[in-house]
C-alpha positions as CSV (number, residue, x, y, z in Angstrom):
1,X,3.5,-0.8,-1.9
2,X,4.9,-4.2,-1.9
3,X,8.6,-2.4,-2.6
4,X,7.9,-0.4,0.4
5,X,7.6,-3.4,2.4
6,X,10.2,-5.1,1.6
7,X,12.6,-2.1,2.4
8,X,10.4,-1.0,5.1
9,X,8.1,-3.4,6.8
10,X,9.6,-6.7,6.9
11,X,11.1,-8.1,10.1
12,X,14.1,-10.6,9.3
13,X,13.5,-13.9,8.2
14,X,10.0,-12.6,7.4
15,X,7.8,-12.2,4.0
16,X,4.6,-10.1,3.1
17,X,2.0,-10.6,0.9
18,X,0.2,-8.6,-1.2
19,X,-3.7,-9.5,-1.4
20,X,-6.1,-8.7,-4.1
21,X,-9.7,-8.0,-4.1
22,X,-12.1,-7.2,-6.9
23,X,-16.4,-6.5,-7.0
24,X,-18.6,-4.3,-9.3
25,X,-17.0,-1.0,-8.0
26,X,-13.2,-1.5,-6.5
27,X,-10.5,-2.9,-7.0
28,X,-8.8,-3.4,-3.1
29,X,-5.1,-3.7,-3.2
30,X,-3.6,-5.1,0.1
31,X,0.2,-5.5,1.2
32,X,0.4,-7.3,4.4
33,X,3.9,-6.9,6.6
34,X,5.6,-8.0,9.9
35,X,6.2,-4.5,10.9
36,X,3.6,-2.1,12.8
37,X,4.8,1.1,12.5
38,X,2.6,3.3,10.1
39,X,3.8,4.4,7.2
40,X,3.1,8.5,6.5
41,X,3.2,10.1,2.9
42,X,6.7,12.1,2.2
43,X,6.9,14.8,0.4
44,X,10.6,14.5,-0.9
45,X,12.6,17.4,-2.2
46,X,13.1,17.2,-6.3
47,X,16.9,16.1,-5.8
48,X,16.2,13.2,-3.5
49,X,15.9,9.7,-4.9
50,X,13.5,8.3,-2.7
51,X,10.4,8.8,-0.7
52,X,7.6,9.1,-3.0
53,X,6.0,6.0,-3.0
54,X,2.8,6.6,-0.9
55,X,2.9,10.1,-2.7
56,X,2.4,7.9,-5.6
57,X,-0.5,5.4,-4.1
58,X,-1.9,8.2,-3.6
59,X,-2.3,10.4,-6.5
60,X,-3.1,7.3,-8.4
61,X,-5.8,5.7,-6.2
62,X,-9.3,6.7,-5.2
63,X,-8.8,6.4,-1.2
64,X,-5.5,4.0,0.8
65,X,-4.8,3.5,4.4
66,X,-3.6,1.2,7.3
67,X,-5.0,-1.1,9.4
68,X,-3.3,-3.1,12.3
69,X,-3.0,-6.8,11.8
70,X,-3.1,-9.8,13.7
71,X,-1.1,-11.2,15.6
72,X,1.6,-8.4,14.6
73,X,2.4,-5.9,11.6
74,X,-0.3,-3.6,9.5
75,X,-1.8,-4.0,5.7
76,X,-1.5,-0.9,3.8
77,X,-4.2,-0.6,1.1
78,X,-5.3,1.2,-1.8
79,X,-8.5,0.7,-3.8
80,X,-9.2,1.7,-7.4
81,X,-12.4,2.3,-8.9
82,X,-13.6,0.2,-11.4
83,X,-14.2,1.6,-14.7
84,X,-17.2,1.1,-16.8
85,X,-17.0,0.4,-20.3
86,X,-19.9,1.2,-22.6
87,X,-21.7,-1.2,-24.4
């Protein structure tokens, strides 16, 4: 996620920032950018060398999305269950 804003969702001259957030349940992942446009998954063909990295997000998460942010760009997320160990 944080690749994909830096190739995709920075403005020049601008960062991002990636945000994490942890409780009993989920782990939130956040990447913050200067750029609105929503970002869709691809579904790349098998010789292409790019475009699966919301594919990845998300077969590896347990839910992701975007959300508009203020004053400009969007935060993609992702959030991860937590797992329990046994005692």
């Amino acid at each position: 996620m944080a690749s994909n804003a830096l190739a995709h969702g920075t403005d020049p001259g601008r960062g991002f920032l990636v945000k994490i957030e942890a409780d009993d349940d989920f782990v939130r992942l956040e990447v913050h950018d200067s750029r609105g446009h929503h970002p869709a998954v691809r579904h790349p063909a098998d010789m292409e060398t790019s475009g699966r990295g919301l594919l990845l997000v998300e077969a590896l998460s347990d839910g992701w999305g975007v959300e508009d942010r203020q004053p400009f760009g969007k935060i993609v997320w992702s959030r991860f269950k937590v797992g329990r160990t046994p005692c």
